[in-house]
N, C-alpha and C positions, 0 to 999 in steps of 0.2 A: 780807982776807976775800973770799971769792968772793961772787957775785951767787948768790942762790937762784934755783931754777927755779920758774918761772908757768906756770901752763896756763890756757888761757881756759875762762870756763863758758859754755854753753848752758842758754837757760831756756825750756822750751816750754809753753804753756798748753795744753791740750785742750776746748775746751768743748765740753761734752753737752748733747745737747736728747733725752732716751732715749736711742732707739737710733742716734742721729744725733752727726756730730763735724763742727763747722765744718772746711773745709780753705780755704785760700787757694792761688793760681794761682801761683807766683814766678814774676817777669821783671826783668831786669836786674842780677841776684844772683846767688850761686852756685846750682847746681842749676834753671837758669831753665827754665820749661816742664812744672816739678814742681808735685805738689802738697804741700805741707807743713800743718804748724800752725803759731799763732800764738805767735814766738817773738824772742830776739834774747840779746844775751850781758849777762853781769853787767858793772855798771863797778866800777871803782873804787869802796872804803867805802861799796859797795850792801848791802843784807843781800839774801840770794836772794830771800826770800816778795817783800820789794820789788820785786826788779825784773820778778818777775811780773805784779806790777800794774800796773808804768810800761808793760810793754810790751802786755799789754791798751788801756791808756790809749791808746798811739803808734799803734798797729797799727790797733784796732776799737773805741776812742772808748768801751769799757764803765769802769765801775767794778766794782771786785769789791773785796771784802773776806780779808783771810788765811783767816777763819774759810770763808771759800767756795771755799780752795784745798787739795786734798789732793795729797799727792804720793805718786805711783804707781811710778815707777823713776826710780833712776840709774844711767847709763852712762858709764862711763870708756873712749873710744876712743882708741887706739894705736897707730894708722897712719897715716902722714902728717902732718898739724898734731896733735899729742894735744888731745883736748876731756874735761871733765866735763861731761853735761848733766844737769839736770834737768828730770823730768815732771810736771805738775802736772794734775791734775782739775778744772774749774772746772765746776759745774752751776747754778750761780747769779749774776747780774748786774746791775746796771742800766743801766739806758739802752739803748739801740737798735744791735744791731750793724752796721755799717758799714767799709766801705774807707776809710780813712785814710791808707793809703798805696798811692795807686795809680803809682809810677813801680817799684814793687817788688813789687806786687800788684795781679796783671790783673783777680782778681775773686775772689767767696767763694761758697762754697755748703756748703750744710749733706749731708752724704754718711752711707751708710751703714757703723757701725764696725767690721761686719765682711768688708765688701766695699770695702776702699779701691780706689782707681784704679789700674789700673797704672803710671800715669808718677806714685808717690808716691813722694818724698825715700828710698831705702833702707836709712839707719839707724832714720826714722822708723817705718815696715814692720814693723822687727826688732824698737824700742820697744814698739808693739803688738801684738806678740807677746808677748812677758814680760810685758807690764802682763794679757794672758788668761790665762796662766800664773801669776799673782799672784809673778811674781819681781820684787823689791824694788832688786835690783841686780845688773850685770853688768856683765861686759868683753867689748869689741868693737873689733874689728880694720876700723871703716868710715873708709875717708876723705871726713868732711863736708865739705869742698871742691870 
């Protein structure tokens, strides 16, 4: 019997503060010098909403609840490594946002959503596009590497 085929997921958090999205700085990771969202991949016998939370947790020290995550697209990318990621909305928290990982993250700042930075991640760009678009899901040919 052959091996089946795996694709790893992408799990990205968004948090809102209105019309503001945390972004984080990446260094020493791929796309280093970008700005992204707070994110990381599923593991193993995770369920997604989980690992949304674990990576909240890892990343910026909040708690959030499922009921305070909605998901806004997913993107199945097919060029290069294949990724499925998912989007997730977060407008609610607790505890006090912070850098938790600062050999991976130079620093955070709360940005405007519809003026990201130019040096933002470019799958993520194309995300927030569809998520204004109210598209749910799509395919894209980025390589997130």
């Amino acid at each position: 019997m052959s091996e089946r085929f795996k694709v790893p997921v992408g799990i990205f958090v968004i948090f809102r503060n209105e019309d503001k999205v945390l972004l984080q700085l990446r260094q020493n990771c791929s796309f280093s010098g970008y700005w992204g969202f707070v994110g990381g991949h599923l593991d193993g016998n995770e369920q997604i909403i989980l690992a949304a939370i674990r990576e909240a947790k890892e990343e910026v020290g909040v708690d959030i609840r499922s009921e305070d995550l909605t998901l806004k697209t997913i993107c199945h990318s097919n060029k290069g490594e294949e990724y499925i990621q998912f989007y997730f909305e977060c407008c609610k928290w607790s505890g006090e946002i912070e850098n938790k990982e600062p050999s991976k993250c130079k620093c955070l700042v709360w940005h405007e959503w519809n003026k990201l930075p130019e040096k933002t991640c470019p799958y993520l760009k194309e995300a927030v596009k569809k998520i204004n678009k109210g598209i749910s899901f799509y395919e894209d040919e980025f390589d997130i590497k």
